[in-house]
Structure formats: C-alpha cells, structure tokens
C-alpha positions in Angstrom: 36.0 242.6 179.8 39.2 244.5 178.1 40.4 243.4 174.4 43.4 241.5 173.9 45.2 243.8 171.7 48.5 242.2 171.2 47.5 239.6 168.8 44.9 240.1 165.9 43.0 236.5 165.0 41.6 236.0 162.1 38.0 235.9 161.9 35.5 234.1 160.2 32.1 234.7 159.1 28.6 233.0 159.1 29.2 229.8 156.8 32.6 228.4 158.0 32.3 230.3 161.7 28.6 229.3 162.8 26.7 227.4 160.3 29.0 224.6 159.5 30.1 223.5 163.3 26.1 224.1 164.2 24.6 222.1 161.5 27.8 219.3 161.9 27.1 219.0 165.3 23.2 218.9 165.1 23.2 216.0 162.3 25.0 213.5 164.5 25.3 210.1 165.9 21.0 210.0 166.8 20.4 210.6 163.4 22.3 207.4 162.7 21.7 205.5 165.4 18.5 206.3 166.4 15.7 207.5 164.0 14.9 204.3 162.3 14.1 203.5 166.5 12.0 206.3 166.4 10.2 205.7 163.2 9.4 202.0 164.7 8.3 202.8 168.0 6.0 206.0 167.6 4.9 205.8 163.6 5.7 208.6 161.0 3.4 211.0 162.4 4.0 211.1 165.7 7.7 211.0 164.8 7.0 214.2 162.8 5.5 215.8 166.1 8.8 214.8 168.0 10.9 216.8 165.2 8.7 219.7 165.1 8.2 220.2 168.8 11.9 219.2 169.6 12.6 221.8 166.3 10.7 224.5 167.5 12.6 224.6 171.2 15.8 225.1 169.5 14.5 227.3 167.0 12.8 229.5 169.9 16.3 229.2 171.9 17.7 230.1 168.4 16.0 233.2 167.7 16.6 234.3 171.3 20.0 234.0 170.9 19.6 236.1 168.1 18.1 238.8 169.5 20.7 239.3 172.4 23.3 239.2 169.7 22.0 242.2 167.7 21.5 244.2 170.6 25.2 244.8 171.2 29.1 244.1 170.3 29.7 239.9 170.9 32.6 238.9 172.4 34.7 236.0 173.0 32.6 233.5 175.3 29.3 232.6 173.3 26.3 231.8 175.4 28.2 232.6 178.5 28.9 236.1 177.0 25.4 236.4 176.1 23.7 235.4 179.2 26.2 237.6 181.7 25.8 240.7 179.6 22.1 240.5 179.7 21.4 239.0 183.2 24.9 240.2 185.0 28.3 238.4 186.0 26.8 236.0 188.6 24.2 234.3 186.4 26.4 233.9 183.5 29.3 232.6 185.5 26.5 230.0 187.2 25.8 228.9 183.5 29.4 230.0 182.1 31.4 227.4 184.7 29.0 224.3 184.4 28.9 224.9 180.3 32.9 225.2 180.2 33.0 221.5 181.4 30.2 220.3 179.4 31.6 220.9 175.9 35.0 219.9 177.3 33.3 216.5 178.4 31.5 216.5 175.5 35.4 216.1 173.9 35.6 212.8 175.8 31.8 211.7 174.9 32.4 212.3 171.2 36.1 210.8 171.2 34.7 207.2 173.0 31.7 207.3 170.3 34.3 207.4 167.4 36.9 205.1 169.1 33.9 202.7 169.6 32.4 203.1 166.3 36.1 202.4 165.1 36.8 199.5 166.3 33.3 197.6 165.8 35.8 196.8 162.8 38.1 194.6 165.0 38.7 191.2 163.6 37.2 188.6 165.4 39.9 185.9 165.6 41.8 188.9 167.9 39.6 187.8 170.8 37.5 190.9 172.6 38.7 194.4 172.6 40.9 195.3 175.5 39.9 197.8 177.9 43.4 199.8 177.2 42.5 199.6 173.4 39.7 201.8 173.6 41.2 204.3 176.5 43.8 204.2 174.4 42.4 205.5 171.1 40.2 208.1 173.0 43.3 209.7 174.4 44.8 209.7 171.0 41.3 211.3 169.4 41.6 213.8 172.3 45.0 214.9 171.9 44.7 215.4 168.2 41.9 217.5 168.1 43.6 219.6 171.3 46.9 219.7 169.3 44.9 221.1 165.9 42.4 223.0 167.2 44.9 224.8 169.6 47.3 225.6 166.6 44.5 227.0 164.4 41.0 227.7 164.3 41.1 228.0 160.2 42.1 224.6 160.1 40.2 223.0 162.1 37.1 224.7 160.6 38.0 224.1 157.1 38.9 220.1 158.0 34.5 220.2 158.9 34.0 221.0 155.2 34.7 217.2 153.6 32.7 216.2 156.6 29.8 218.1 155.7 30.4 216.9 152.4 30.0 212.9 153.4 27.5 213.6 155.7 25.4 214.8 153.1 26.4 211.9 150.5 24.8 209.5 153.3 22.0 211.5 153.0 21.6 211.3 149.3 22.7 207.7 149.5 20.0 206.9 151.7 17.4 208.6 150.0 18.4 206.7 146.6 18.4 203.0 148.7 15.3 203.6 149.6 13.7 204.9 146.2 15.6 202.6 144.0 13.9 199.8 145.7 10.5 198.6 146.4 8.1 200.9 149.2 4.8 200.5 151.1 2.6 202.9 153.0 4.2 205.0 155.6 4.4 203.6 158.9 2.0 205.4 160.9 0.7 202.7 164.1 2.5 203.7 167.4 3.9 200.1 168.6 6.2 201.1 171.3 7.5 197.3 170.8 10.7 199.0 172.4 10.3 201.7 175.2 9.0 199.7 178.5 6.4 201.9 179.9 8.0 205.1 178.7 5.7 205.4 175.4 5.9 209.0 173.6 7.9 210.8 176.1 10.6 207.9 176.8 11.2 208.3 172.8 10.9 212.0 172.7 13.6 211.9 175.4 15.7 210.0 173.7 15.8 212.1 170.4 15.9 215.4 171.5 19.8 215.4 172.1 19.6 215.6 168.3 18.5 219.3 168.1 20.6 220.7 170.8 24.0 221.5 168.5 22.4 224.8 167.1 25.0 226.8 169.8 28.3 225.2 168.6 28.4 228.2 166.3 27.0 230.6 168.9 30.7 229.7 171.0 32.7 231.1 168.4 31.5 234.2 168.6 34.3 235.4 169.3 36.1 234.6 166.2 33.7 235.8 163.8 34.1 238.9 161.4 29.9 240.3 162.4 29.0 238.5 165.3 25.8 240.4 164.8 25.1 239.1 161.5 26.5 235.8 161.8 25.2 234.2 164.6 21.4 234.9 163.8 22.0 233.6 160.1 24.3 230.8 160.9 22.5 229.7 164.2 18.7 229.8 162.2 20.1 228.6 159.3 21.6 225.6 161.0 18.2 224.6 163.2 16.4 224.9 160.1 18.8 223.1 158.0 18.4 220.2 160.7 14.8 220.3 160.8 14.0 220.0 157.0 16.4 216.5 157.0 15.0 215.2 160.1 11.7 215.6 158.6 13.1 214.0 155.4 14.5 210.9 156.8 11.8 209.8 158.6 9.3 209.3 156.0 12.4 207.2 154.1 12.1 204.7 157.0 8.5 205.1 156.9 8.1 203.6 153.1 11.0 201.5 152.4 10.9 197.8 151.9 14.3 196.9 153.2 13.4 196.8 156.5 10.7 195.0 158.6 9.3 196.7 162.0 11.4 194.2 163.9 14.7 195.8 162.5 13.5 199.3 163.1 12.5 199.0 166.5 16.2 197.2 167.6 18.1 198.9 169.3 20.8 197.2 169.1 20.5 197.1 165.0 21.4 201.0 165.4 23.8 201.8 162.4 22.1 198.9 160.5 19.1 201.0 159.7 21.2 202.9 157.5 23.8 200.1 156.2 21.4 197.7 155.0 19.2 200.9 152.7 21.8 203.4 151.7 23.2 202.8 148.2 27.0 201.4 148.6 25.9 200.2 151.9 28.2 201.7 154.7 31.0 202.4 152.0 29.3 205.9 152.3 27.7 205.8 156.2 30.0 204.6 158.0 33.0 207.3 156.9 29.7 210.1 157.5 29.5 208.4 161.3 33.2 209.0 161.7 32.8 212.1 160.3 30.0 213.0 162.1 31.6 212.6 165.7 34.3 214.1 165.0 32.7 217.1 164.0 31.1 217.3 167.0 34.3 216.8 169.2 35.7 219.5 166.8 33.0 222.1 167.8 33.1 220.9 171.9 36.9 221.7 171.6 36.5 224.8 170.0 34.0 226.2 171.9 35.3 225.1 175.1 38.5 227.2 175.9 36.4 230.0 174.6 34.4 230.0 177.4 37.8 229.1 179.4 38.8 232.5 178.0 36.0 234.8 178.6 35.3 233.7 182.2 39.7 234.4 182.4 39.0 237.6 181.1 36.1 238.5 183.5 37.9 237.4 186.4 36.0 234.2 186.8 39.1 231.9 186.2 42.7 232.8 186.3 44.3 235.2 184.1 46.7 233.7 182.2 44.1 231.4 180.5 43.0 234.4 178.7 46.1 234.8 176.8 46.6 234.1 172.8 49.1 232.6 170.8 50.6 233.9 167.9 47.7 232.7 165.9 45.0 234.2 167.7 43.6 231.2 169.3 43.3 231.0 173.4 45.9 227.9 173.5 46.5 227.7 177.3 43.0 227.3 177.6 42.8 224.8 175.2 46.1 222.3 176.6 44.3 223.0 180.1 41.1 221.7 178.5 42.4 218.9 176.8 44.4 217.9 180.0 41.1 217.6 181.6 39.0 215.9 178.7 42.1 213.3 178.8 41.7 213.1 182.9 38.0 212.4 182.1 38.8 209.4 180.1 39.9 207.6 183.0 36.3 207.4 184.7 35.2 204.7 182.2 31.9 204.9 181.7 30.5 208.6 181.2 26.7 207.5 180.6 25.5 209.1 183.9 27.5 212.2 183.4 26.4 212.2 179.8 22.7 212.7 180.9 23.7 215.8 183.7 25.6 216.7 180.5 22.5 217.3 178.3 20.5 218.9 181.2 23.3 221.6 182.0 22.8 222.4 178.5 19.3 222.7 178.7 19.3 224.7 181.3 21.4 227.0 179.2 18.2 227.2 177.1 16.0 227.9 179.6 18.2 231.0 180.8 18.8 232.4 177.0 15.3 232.4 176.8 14.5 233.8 180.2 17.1 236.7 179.3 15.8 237.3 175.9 11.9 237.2 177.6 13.4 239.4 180.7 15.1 242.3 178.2 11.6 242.8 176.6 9.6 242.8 179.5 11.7 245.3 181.0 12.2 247.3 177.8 14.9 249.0 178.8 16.1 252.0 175.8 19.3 250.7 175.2 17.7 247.2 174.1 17.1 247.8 170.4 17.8 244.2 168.7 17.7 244.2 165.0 15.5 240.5 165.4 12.6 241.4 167.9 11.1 237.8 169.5 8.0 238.6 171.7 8.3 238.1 175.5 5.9 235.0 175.7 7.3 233.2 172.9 10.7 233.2 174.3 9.0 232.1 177.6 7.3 229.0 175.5 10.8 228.2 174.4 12.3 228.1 178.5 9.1 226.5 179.2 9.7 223.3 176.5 13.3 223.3 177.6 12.6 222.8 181.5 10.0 220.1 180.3 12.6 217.9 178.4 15.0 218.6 181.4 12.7 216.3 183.6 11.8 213.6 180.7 15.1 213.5 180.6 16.1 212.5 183.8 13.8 214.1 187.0 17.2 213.7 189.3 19.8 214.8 186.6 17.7 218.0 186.3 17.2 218.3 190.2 21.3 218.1 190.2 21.7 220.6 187.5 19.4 223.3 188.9 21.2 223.0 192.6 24.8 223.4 190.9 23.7 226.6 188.9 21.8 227.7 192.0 25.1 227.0 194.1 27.4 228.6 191.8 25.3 231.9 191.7 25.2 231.9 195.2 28.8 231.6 195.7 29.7 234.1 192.8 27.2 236.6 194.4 28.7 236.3 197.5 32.3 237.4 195.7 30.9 240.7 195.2 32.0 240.8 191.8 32.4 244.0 189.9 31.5 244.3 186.6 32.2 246.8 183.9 28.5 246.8 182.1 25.4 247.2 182.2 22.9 244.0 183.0 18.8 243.5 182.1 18.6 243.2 186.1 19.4 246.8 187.0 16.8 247.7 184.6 14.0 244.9 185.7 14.4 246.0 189.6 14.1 250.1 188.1 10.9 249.1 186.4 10.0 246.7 189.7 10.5 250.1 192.0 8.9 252.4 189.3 5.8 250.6 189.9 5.8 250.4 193.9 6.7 254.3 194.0 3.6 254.8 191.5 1.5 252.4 193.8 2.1 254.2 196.9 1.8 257.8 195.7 -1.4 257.9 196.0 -1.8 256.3 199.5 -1.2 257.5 202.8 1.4 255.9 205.7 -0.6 255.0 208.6 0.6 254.1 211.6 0.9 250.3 211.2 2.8 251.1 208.1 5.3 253.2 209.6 9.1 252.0 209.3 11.9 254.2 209.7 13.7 255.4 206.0 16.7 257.1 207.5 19.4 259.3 206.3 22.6 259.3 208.5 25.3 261.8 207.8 28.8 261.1 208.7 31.9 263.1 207.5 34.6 259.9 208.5 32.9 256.6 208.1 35.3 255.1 210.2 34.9 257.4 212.9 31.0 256.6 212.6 31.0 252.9 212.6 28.7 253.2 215.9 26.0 255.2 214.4 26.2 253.2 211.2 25.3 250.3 213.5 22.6 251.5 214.6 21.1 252.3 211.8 21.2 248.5 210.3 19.9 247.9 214.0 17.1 249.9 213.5 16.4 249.1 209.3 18.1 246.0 209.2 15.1 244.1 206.7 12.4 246.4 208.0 13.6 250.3 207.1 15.5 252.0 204.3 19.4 253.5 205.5 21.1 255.7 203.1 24.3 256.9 203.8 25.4 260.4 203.1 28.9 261.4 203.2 29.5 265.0 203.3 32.6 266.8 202.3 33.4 270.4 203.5 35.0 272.2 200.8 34.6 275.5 199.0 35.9 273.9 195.9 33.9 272.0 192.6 34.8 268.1 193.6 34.8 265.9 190.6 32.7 263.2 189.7 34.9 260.4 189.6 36.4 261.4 192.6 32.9 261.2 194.0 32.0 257.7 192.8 35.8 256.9 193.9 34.9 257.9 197.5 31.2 256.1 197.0 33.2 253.0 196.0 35.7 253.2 199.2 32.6 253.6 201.4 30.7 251.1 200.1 33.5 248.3 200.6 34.2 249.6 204.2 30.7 249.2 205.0 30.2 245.9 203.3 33.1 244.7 205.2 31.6 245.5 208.5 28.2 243.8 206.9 25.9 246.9 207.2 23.9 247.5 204.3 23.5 250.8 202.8 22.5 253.2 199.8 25.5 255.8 199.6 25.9 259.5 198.2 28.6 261.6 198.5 27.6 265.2 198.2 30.1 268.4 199.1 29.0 271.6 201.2 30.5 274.6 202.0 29.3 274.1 205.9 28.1 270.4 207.4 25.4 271.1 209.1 24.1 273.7 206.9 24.7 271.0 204.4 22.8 268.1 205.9 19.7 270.3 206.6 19.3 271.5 202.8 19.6 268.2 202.0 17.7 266.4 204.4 14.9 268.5 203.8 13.6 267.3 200.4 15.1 263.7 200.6 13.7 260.8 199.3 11.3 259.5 196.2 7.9 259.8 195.5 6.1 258.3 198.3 9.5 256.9 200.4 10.8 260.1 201.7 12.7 260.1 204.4 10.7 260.5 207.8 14.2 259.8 210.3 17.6 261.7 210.3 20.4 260.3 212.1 23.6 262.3 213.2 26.2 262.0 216.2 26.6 264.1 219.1 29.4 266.5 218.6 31.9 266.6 220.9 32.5 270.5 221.2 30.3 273.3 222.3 30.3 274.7 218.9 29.4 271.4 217.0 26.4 271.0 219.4 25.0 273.9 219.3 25.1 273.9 215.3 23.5 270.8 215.4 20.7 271.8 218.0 19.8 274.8 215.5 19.7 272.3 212.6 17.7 269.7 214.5 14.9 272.7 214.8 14.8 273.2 211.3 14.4 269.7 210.6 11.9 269.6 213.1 9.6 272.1 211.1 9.7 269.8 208.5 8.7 266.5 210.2 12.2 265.0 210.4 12.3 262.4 213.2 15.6 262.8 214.6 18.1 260.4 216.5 21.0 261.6 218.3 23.9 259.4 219.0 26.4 259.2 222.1 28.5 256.6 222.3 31.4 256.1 224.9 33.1 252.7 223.8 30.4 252.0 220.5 27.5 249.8 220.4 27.6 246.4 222.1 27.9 243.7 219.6 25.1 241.8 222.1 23.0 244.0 224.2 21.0 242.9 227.3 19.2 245.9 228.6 17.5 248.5 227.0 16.2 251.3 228.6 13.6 253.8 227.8 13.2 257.3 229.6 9.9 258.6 229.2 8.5 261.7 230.8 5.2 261.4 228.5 5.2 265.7 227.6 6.4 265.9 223.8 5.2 262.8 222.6 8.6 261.1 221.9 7.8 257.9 224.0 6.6 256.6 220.5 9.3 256.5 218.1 11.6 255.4 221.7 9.5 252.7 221.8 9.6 251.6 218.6 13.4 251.9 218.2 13.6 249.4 221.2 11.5 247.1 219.2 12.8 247.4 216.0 16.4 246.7 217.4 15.2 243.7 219.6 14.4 242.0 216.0 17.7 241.5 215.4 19.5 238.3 216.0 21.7 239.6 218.1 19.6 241.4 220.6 17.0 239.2 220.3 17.7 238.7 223.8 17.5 242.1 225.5 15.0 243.2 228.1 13.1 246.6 227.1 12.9 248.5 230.6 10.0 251.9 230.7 11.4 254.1 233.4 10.1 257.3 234.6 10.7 259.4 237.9 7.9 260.7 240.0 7.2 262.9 242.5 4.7 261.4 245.1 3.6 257.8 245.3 0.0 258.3 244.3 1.1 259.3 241.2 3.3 256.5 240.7 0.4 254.2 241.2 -1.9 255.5 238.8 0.8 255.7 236.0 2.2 252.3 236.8 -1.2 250.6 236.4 -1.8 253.2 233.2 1.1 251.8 231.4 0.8 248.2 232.5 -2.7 248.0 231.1 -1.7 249.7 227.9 1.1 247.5 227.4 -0.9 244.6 226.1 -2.0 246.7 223.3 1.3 247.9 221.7 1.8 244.1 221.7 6.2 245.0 223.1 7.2 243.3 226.0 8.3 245.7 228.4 8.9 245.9 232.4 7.6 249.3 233.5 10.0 250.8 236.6 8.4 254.1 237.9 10.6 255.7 240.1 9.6 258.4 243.0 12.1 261.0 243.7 12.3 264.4 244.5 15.8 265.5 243.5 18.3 265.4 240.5 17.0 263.6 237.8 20.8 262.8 236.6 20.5 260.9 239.8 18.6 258.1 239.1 19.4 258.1 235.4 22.7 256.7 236.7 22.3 255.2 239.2 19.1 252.9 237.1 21.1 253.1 233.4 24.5 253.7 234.3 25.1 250.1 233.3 23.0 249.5 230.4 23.1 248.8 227.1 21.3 251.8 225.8 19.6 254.1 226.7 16.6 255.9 225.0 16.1 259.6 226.2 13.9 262.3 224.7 14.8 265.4 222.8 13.4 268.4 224.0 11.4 270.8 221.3 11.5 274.7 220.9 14.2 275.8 222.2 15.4 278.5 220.2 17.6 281.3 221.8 18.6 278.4 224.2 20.9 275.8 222.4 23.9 276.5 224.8 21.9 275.7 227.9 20.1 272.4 226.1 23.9 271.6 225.0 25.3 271.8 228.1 21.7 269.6 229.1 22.5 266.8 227.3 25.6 266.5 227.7 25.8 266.0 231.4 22.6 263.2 231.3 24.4 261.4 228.5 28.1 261.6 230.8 27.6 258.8 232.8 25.5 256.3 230.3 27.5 254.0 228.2 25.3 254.2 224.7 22.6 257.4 225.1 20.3 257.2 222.1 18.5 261.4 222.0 15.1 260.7 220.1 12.7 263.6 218.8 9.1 262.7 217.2 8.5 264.7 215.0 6.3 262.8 212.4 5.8 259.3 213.2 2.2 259.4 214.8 0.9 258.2 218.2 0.5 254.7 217.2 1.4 253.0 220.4 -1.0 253.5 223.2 0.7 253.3 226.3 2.3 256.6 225.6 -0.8 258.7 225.1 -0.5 260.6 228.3 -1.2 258.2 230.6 -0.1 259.7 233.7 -2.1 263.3 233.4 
C-alpha cells in the first residue's frame, strides 16, 4: 500500500481517535432498551455471567488486536489493515469487503433507530406515522452525518464529546433514581417469563451486540498520531470502560423499588426501564438515546470509507476512492458510502440483514484472533509486539466468538462463513500481488521445516517414490512442451522446479533476476502449469545445469529426475549426452524430450519400448502411469512393446509380462513383436502414430556420443512425441520389468 503524500490529515490520538467512538458505540441502544429485560429474565447473577463472558470475548479480541498493532506501522483501513497484513491480501479482502458494507449498513441501522426513537414523540391526534415520515428522516440522518463526516473528521469527533457527556449524566441519573428511592434484595431467580424456549442462551444472544463496538476506534487507525499506542489503550480502555457500567447497571435494576418483575421482563416497556427510575425521568435519557445512536452512526460512517480507502489503495476497489480532500479525509469514499447507506433505506425493514450484520462482524473476531494466535504459533523473528497475548488465549477468544455466531442465528452464520469463504476464493484466484510480508509464508516455512526434519532421517522406498524434477530451459516459450510434461508427470503427485539458465559471462543483477522469475512465473501460470522457479546465470548451459543439478534439492526432497530437451544440432547433443553421464554417476533419472508438433492436449496411446537390459522399463512405466492420472489422459491405453527374434521367445516373455502385470497393479496391453531386421522398422510402423512414445536411454557410452546422437535421432525421426528415459535411481519397484524374458 503506497502513502498518499499530497495531503497531510491531521491526526488524532487515543482519547478523541479510539476511546471515545469505541466506548460511544459500545454503551448503546441495548443498554437502554434491553438490560432491565435481561435483569428480569435471567436474575443479577446470571446477568453478571452474561457481562463477563460476553466482556471477556471482546476483551480477548481486544488484546489481540493489540498485539498485531504493536508489531508494525498501522495504516489506514483498521481491522482490514490488520488482518491482510498478518494473514495476506486474500483473507483480509474476504473480511475487508463484507466489513466495508457492514459499518456502512450499520449507518442505515443506527439512522432508522434514531428516526424511530424520534418520532415515538408524534402527537397522537396526527393519526399514525406515515411510511415516507420515517424514510424520510433516515435519509436526512444519513446525509448529515455523510455531509460532516466527509468535510472533517475533527468535527465530527469532537461533536461525540457532549454525547459522551449525556450518556454519562443518564448514568448518574439512573443510579441516583434508584438510590434516592426505596430498594429490596437483588433479583437473583432466573424466570425466563420472556424468552420462549430460548432460556440463557436466547438472552445471552440478545445482549452480546452490546460489547461488539470496542473496533470503532480500531477503523481510525489511520487517522491517529501512534496507532501503536493508541489503539491498545483506547481499544482496552473502552471494553473495560463498558464492562465496569454494564456490571453497574445491573445490580441498579436488581434492587430498586420502582419497578415490578412484570415491567422488567417487557419487552415492549424497553426505554421505560430507564424513564420511569432515572432522576428527571427521560429529561436526561431520552437526549443520551439520541445521543447514543448517533454516536454510533458517527463511528459506522467514519470507519466505513476507511476501509473503502485501504481496499482502493490495495487494489481491491477502484482507485480513485483512495483519494483525499483538502482536509485529509477519504471524501469520494465517503459520498459513495453514503449513496449506498441511502440506497439501503429503501429495503424497509433491515432486521434480517441486521442479524448477517452482527455475524460478519463476528467473524471478524474470530479471524483477529486466529491471526493474533497464528503469528505466535508461527513465531516468526519479525513478530515482536510490544503486548504479547498467548496463542491459546487468543484461540479461546475465536472460539467464544464462533459460539455466539450460531446462538445468534445458526443460518445467518452458515451465510456469513460461505461469503467470506467465496470472496477468498475469488480474490485468490486474482492472483493478487502484494507488497509485504504475511504470517502465512512464515506458518507454511515452519509447516515444511518440520516435514524436511521428519523425513531426514527416513529412507524412500519404492512405494514412496514420486518424481521431484528439475527442468532446464533457456526460452520458456520455446519449452512450453517439456514444461507440459512435467505438470503431466507431477501434476499433484511430484515436485517441478523450473530452472531458467542464462548464458553470460557477465554478473546479472538481482532484480533483474527476480524481474525475469516474475515474467516466467506469469507465463507459466497463464498456460496453468505449476512451478517453483530460479533463474541462475552460467558461463556454458550444459556445464551449467550439471553443476547445478548435482546438489539440488533440501534435506530429504532432493531431486531424483532431470528433465531437458533434445537439441536440435550435433553439437547441442553431444554436450548433452556427456552431461547426461555425469548426471548419471550421481543417480539423476533423466528424461529426454522430442517433440515434432508439442504434446497432445488429449492423448490416446501411449507406448512403451522396452528391451529389459538397463533397467529403464521402471521409471517408463511409471511415467505412463503417472501421466494417465491426469484428467486429460485419463483415457489413454498404455501399450508394452518389444521386438524379438524367434517365436519361442516371444512366448515365454509374453506370458512373463502378462503374469507380472497384475502385480504392478497398471493396466497395460503387452504387444511382443518377432522380427529379424531394423528395429527403426517396427518402431514406425507400431508408434509412428501415437501419442508418445517411451524409449530407453542407453548407459556408458563414453567416447561414443556422436554415434549415440546420431542413434537417437534417427528412432525419434519418425515418432510424433519420443519421450528418452534413463534409470538411474528410482529402484526396481515394478515387477514385470525384472528381466523377464532372460
């Protein structure tokens, strides 16, 4: 993500940036409309379980937060910064996109709750309140809040402070109706006069929205002087803040006189609870309701075009959203989001939305706790957080948060999960690049770390065999066909890594090697292979590949297969026959491409040349397999050919294979040929139409590469794909090649 430069916001810091909107937006309309419920239904002490448990998953979430904020520079964006620079660009825009419209739905939410709560004051002799009257207000609400907020942050901020202010006068107006009159014993019996057959849960479910404001400070994050400092102070501060009032209030509608169980437990008496105790009655409250909600649509506002912004300025939305005005603030992002929070008005009723509204934000949770849990168990060095949270605990926290997801609302939850799951699938399949570091990179290190330990100590039998190739190309576009088949022969069972050589006497740069890596990894993408690439320069190719080919590979994954291309000039070939026998000295399988016209995209014929003298029937064998797994050959017929000289012997090595064949568990047709005269013959006239064909390399030939050259290349002449194969270390695994015919 690059800085916007041109303009220089100001900046706020922990009080009026993140403590204010958090605590604002936590002490809100449930507090008013729904704790004397609470009290009612469950008792004081199981109403003090509900805050604490509901307390501790926010303060958990909280302190996770935290700790990914100290580990590094914040940015504009909040949670969605948080979350894609910890687990990468897809999973944050999966939770950045769905969040973006939440708090700008939450703008509609909070802007009917105030027009409502507004016009319960309409004079009863005006008949019913129309339809248009409350649409109407709402869109007013939402255009003044879009109009303020987009001219100024400051202001906007500073016009929370006399809300915090009447919010806590209701407080401390509550708190003196209740002493100044007469009290009983707490209310401690459970009656659940109220929630059906939900009982604890149901009313658990129902107050938990409460809590979840803590992050309205967290999405001006960046706006703030010390992100660092302030979003761990402001963010704790806030969900402790709202837990010491929410255990406060309670026990006031626990004791006081004023109002009977009946009134406690109706819902419909709602804003009552507080009218008929607080001291001026709602002279106080109801101004604090006001207030209240539109603090909250104040902070979904806010934070909203923020995450507009960042996802702009990751590529995630379109540019121009990312610019600022003169002021600093991210205004196109904010018109666009008010345009939509007004669009929203006109679905009516929002309840159903409302509830996918509050899971989407819990699942936020879940994932800032699974990042926060994932950085520690990975450990990486460059995560060193000034505010350390244990892996489990942050765990607990994702744990409590998927819980209330399906109290909630089972389906709601179901529906969230699948449009974060849909989203990273799409954004993965972008093939976004991003400019940073994610925990993932690190967790799949430590994940391979431990399978190279595991296996370094073991040895790779023959059932484990699978082919970890190198293939060297100097033109990958001139190589597509060997490419192919490598994925053919690795696709989900082997290792392929690409190694692109460059000839050159010269020092070539290193960001002119990752450039090339970069071009090479597109073009192969493109043509959906799947590849590890390197980019290495030698003074001589085929000197080159040897040298490198030689010590390849990681702990107990070195490479066992080396694939090339059969040159086209005498010189080339011979080079590469004198390479292929140092390679063989050090247990290199090799494979040695000839393509006419490249590799059939569909192949129906296979065909495998075996002579049964150097032991390369094997690895033949098991290339025909191995490409008959994929999809697209699934079809092809593996053919065993071999030419004899009398007819006795073609008897006893037709019933030797076909009694072996069972065992290798490879269907195969077994054609055994009797003929006396040119082998190039019947290789023709047999393959000449097939799809490839598998022939062996011969071994030890040294002091005669221009005769072997000239060898190959007349048997491969006629044959359409001609796929050269030399064992050299894959052992004699498959039965029906052990020298069956001797």
């Amino acid at each position: 993500m690059s800085e916007n430069t041109v303009h220089t916001p100001r900046k706020f810091g922990t009080f009026l940036g993140v403590y204010t909107p958090s605590v604002l937006t936590i002490l809100g309309l449930i507090m008013y409309l729904r704790f004397g419920w609470v009290v009612g239904n469950v008792g004081l002490g199981w109403t003090m379980v509900i805050v604490i448990l509901a307390s501790s998953i926010t303060f958990i979430t909280g302190l996770s937060a935290s700790a990914i904020a100290t580990n590094s520079q914040v940015g504009v964006g909040g949670e969605y910064f948080l979350v894609s620079r910890s687990l990468g660009m897809e999973t944050g825009g999966a939770i950045g996109i769905p969040l973006y419209f939440c708090r700008i739905l939450s703008v509609t939410f909070y802007s009917y709750g105030l027009a409502e709560a507004i016009l319960i004051f309409w004079p009863a002799d005006w008949g019913g309140i129309p339809s248009f009257g409350l649409q109407g207000l709402t869109a007013v609400f939402i255009i003044s809040v879009a109009l303020l907020s987009g001219k100024s942050a400051a202001i906007t901020l500073k016009a929370q402070l006399p809300i915090m202010i009447l919010v806590g006068l209701s407080i401390v107006a509550l708190a003196v109706g209740v002493l100044s009159h007469e009290t009983h014993a707490p209310l401690m019996n459970a009656t659940y006069a109220t929630t059906g057959d939900g009982g604890f849960w149901y009313v658990f479910a129902v107050f938990f929205p409460a809590v979840t404001g803590f992050t309205a400070g967290i999405g001006m994050s960046g706006d703030l002087k010390k992100p660092r400092k302030s979003i761990p102070r402001g963010t704790l501060g806030a969900v402790l803040t709202g837990a010491l009032i929410y255990l406060l209030i309670p026990v006031l509608f626990a004791i006081t006189g004023l109002l009977t169980i009946e009134q406690l437990t109706d819902e419909e008496f709602g804003l009552k609870t507080w009218t008929s105790v607080a001291l001026f009655g709602g002279i106080i409250v109801i101004p604090a309701v006001w207030g209240a909600i539109l603090s909250s649509t104040f902070g979904s506002i806010l934070g909203g075009p923020r995450v507009l912004q960042a996802l702009s300025m990751d590529g995630l939305a379109p540019k121009f959203l990312s610019k600022l005005s003169n002021t600093g603030q991210p205004t196109r992002a904010t018109w666009i989001s008010g345009a939509i929070a007004l669009l929203a008005v006109s679905l009516g009723s929002l309840n159903t939305l409302a509830q996918l509204v509050s899971i989407l934000f819990l699942t936020l949770y879940v994932i800032i706790n699974f990042s926060a849990a994932l950085e520690v168990i990975v450990a990486e060095p460059s995560y060193r957080p000034k505010i350390r949270v244990p892996w489990y605990i942050s765990i607990l926290g994702a744990a409590g948060a998927i819980g209330v997801m399906f109290l909630i609302n089972p389906w709601a939850c179901l529906l969230a999960l699948l449009i974060v799951a849909g989203l990273y699938i799409w954004l993965r399949s972008r093939s976004l690049e991003q400019q940073w570091g994610d925990v993932s990179v690190g967790f799949w290190i430590k994940v391979a770390r431990y399978a190279l330990l595991q296996l370094k100590n073991r040895s790779v039998y023959s059932r484990n065999w699978r082919p970890l190739m190198l293939v060297f190309v100097k033109n990958v576009d001139k190589h597509l066909s060997l490419i192919k088949l490598a994925e053919l022969l690795g696709q989900h069972h082997g290792i392929l890594t690409l190694a692109h050589l460059i000839c050159t006497e010269e020092f070539v740069p290193d960001d002119k090697r990752r450039t090339i890596e970069t071009e090479i990894r597109k073009k192969i993408a493109h043509q959906g292979f799947q590849a590890f690439i390197e980019v290495h320069s030698v003074t001589d190719f085929h000197e080159g590949f040897v040298e490198i080919a030689k010590g390849h590979g990681l702990g107990g994954l070195r490479t066992n297969t080396i694939l090339f291309d059969w040159s086209h000039d005498t010189e080339g070939q011979i080079k590469e026959l004198r390479a292929i026998e140092a390679l063989r000295k050090k247990d290199k399988n090799i494979i040695l491409l000839n393509s006419r016209s490249g590799i059939t995209e569909r192949g129906k014929v296979i065909d495998i040349w075996w002579r049964g003298q150097q032991n390369n029937g094997d690895l033949m064998l098991m290339c025909a397999y191995l490409i008959k797994l994929n999809p697209q050959w699934e079809d092809a017929g593996i053919r065993i050919l071999s030419v004899v000289r009398t007819k006795e012997h073609k008897t006893k090595l037709s019933k030797g294979i076909k009694k072996l064949l069972p065992l290798a568990r490879i269907e195969a047709s077994v054609h055994v040929i009797v003929h006396d005269g040119n082998f190039r013959d019947v290789l023709y006239e047999k393959s000449g139409e097939s799809d490839m064909v598998f022939l062996g390399l011969p071994k030890g030939y040294e002091g005669d590469e221009y005769k072997v050259a000239k060898h190959l290349d007349m048997l491969c002449h006629g044959l359409r794909t001609t796929v050269f194969v030399q064992n050299n270390g894959m052992s004699h695994s498959i039965p029906i090649l052990l020298k069956v015919g001797e």
